[in-house]
N, CA, C and O of each residue as an XYZ file, in Angstrom:
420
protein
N      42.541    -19.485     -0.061
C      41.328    -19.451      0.734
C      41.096    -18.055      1.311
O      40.066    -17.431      1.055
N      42.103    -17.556      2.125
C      41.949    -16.482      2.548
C      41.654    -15.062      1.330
O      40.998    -14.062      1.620
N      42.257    -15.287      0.099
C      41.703    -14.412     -1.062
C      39.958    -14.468     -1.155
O      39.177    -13.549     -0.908
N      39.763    -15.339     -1.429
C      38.292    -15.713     -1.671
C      37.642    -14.566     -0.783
O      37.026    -13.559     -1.134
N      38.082    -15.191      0.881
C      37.365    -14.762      2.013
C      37.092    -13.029      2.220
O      36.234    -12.390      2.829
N      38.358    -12.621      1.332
C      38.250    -11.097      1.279
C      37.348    -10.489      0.262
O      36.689     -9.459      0.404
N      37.423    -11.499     -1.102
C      36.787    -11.182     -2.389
C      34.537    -10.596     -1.640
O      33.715     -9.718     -1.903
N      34.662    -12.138     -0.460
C      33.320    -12.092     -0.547
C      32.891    -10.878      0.549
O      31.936    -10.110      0.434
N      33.747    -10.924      1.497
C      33.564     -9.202      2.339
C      33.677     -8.292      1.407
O      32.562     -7.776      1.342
N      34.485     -7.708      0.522
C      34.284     -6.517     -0.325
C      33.173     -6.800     -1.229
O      32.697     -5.708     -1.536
N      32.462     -7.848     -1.865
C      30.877     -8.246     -2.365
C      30.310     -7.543     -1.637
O      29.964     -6.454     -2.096
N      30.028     -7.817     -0.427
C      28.978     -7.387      0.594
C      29.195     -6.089      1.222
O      28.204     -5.611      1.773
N      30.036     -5.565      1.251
C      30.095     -4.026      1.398
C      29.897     -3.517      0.731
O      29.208     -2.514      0.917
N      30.418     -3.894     -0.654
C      30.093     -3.003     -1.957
C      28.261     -3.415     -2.392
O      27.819     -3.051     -3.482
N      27.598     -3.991     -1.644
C      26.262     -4.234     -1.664
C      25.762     -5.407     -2.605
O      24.578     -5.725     -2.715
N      26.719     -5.953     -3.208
C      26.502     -7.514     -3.917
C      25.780     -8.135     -3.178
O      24.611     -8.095     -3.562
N      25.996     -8.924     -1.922
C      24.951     -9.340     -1.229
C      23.785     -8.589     -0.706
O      23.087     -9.196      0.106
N      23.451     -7.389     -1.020
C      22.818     -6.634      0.446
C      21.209     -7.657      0.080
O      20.852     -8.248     -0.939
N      20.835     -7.560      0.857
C      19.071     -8.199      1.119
C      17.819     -7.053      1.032
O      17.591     -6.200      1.890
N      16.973     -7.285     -0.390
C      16.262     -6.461     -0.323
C      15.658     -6.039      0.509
O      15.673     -6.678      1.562
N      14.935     -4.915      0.451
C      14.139     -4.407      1.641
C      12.659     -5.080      1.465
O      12.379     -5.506      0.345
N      11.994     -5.160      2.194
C      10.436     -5.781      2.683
C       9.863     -4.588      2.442
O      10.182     -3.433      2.723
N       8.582     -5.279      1.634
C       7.079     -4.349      1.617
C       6.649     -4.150      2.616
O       6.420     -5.105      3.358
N       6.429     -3.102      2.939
C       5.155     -2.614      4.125
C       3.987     -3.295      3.547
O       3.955     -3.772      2.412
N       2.743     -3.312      4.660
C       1.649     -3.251      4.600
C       0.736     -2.344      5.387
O       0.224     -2.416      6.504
N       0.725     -1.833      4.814
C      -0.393     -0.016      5.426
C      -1.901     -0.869      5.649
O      -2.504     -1.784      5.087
N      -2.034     -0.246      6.463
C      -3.728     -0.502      6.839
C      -4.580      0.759      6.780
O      -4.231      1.797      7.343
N      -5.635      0.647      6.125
C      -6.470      1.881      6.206
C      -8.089      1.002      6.835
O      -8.779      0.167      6.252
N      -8.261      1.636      8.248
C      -9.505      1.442      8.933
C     -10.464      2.037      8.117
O     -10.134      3.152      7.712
N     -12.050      1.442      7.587
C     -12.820      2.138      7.339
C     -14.078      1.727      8.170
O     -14.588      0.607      8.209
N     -14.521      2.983      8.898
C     -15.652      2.643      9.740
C     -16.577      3.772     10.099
O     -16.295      4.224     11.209
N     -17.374      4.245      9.642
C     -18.864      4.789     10.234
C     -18.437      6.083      9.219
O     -18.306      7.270      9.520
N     -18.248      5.323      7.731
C     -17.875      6.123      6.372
C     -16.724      6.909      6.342
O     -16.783      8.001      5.777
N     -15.749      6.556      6.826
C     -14.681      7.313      6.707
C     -13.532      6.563      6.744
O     -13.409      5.577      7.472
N     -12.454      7.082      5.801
C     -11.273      6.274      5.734
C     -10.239      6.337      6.750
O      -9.606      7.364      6.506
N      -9.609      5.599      8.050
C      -9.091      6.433      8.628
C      -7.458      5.422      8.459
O      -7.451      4.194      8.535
N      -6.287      6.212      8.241
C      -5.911      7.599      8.254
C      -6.780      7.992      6.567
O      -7.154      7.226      5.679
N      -6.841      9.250      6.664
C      -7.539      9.431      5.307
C      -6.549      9.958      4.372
O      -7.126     10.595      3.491
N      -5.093      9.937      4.198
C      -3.928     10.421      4.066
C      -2.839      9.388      4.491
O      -2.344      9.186      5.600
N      -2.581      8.710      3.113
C      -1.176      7.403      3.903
C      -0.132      8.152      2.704
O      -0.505      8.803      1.729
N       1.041      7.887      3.045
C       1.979      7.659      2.460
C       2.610      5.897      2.102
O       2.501      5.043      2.982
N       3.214      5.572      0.801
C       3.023      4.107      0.448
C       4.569      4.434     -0.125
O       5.056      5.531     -0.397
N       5.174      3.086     -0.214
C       6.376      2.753     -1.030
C       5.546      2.012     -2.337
O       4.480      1.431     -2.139
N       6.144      2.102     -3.642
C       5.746      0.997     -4.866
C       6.697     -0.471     -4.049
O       7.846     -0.634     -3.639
N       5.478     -1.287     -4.129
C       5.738     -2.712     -3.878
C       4.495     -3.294     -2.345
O       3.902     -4.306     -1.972
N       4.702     -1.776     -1.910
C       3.583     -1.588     -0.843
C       2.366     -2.253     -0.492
O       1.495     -2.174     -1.359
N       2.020     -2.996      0.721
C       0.199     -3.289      0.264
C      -0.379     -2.693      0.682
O      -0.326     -2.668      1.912
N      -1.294     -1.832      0.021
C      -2.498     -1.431      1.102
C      -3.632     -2.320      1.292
O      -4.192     -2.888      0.356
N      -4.024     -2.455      2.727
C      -4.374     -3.352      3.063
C      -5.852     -1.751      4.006
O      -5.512     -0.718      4.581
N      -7.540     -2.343      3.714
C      -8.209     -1.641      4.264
C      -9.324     -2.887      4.717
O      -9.812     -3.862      4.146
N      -9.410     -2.380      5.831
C     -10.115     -3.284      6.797
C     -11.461     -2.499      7.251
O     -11.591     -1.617      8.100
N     -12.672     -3.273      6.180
C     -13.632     -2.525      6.326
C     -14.765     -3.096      7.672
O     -15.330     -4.189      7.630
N     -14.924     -2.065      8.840
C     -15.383     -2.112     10.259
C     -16.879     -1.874     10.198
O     -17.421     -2.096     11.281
N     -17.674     -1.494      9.255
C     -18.747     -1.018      8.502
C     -19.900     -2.217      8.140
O     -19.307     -3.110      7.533
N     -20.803     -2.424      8.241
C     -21.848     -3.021      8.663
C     -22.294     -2.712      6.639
O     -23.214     -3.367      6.149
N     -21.532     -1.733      5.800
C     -22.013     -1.446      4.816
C     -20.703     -2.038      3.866
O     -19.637     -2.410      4.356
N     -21.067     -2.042      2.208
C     -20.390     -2.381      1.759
C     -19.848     -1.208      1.005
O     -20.593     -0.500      0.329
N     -18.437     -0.970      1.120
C     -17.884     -0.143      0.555
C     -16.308     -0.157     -0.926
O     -15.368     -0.950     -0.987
N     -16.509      0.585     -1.514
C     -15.190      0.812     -2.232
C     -14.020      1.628     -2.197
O     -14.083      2.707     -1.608
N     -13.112      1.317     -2.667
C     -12.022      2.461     -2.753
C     -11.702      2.417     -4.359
O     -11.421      1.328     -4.859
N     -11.738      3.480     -5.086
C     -12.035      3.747     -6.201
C     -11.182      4.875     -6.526
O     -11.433      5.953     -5.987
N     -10.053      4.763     -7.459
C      -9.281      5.543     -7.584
C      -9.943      6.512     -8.428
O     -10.665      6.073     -9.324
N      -9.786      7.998     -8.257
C     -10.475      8.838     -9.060
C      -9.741      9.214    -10.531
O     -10.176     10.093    -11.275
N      -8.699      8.495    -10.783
C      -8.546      8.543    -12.144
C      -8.659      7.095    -13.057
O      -8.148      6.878    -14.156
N      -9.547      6.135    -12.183
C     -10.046      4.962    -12.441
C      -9.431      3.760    -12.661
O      -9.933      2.711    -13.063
N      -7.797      4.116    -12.230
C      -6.644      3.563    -12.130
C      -6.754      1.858    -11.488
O      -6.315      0.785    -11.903
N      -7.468      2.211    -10.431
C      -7.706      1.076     -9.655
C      -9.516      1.204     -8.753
O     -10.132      2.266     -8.672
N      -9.970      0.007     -8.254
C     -11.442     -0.002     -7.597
C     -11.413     -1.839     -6.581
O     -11.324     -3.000     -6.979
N     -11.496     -1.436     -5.700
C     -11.205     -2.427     -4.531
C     -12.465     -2.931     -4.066
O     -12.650     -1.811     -3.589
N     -13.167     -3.351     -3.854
C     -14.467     -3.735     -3.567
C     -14.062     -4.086     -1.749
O     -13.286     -4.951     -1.342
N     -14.853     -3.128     -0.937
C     -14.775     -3.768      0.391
C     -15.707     -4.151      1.159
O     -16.308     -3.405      1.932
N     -15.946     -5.557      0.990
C     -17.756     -6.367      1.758
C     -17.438     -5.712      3.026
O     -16.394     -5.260      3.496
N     -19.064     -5.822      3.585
C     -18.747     -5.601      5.379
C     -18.160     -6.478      5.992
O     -18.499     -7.657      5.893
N     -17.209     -6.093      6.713
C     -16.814     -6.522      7.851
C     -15.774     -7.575      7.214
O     -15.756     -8.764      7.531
N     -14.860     -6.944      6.219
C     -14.121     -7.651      5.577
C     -13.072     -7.153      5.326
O     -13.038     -6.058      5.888
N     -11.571     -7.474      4.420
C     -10.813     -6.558      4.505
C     -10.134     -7.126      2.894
O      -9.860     -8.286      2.586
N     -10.003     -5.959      2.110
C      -9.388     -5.760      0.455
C      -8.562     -5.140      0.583
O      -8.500     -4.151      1.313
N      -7.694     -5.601     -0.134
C      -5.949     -4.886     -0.411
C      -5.292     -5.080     -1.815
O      -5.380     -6.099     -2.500
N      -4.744     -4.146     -2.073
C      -3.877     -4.227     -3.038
C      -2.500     -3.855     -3.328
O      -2.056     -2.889     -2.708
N      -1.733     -4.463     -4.177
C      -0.462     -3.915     -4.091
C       0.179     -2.772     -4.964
O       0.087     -2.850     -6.189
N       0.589     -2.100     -4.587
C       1.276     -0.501     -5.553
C       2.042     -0.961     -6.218
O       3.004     -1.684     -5.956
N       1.514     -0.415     -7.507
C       2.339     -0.763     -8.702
C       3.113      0.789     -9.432
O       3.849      0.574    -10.395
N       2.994      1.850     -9.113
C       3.045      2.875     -9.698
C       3.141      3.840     -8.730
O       2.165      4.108     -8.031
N       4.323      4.463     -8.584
C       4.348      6.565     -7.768
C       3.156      6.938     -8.531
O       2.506      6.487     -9.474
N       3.126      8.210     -7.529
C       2.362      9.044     -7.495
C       1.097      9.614     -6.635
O       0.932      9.370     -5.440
N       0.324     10.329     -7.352
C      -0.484     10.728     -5.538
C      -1.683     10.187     -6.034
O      -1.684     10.368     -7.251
N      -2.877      9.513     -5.608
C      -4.185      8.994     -5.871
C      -5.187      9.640     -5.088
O      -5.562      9.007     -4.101
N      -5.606     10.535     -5.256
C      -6.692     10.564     -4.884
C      -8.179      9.712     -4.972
O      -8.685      9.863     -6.084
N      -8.923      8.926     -4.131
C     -10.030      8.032     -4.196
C     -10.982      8.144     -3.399
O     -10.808      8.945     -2.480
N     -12.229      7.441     -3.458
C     -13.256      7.169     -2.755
C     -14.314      5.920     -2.936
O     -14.147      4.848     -3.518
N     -15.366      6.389     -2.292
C     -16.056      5.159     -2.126
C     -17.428      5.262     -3.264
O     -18.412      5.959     -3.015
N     -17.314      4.610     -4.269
C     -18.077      4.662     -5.020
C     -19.786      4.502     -5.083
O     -20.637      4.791     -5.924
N     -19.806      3.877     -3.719
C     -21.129      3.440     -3.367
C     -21.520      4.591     -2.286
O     -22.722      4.854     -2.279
N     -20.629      5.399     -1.276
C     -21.026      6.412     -0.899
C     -19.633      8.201     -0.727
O     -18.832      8.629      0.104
N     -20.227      8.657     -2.290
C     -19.144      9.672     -3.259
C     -18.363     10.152     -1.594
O     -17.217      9.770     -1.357
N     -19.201     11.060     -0.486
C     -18.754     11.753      0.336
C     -17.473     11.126      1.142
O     -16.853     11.817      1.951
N     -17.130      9.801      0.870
C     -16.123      9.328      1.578
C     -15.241      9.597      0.485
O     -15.416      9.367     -0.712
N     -13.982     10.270      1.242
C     -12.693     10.543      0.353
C     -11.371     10.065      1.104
O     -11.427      9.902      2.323
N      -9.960      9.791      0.284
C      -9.277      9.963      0.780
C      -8.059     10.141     -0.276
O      -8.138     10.544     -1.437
N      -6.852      9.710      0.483
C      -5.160     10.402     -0.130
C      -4.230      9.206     -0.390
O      -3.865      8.757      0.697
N      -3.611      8.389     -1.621
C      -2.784      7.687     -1.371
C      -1.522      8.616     -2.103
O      -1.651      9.043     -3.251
N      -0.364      8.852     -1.327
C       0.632      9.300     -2.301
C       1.843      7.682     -1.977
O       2.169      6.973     -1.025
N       2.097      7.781     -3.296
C       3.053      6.365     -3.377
C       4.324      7.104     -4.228
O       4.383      7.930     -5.139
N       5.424      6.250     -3.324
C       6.415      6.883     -3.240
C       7.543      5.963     -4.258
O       7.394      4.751     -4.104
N       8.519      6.309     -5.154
C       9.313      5.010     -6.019
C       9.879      4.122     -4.848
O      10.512      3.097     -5.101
């Protein structure tokens, strides 16, 4: 018994048991055309989650067409990171809104 009991402490130190880590969920405010923060940093597995405050209907539209989020007013669209790297996007319905996702492995 007492073998066992040691077998399963050296498991778990040596990280056999360890417990994955949890997704974040990032929020990006969008309100009176602007993304705010306009610059997130993301883990892959990540949600971004944007909560549109805007009376208008807006997108987030990856500029290498990767991804496009549709955000009704006064509503909130999210998606989950599937892929590193840095995204630059905006709002397809109004170009001058920009912003930054860099996603991290």
């Amino acid at each position: 018994m007492q073998l066992g009991r040691i077998a399963l402490i050296a498991a778990v130190l040596c990280g056999f048991g360890a417990v994955p880590a949890h997704a974040a969920t990032i929020e990006i405010v969008v309100d009176k055309l602007v993304y705010t923060p306009a610059e997130v940093t993301a883990k892959v597995g990540d949600t971004i989650e944007w909560d549109n405050k805007d009376f208008l209907e807006h997108t987030a539209t990856a500029n290498d067409g990767s991804w496009n989020e549709l955000l009704p007013p006064k509503k909130k669209g999210s998606m989950v990171v599937t892929k590193a790297g840095t995204f630059d996007y905006y709002c397809k319905l109004h170009p001058n809104m920009k912003a930054k996702l860099t996603v991290t492995p």
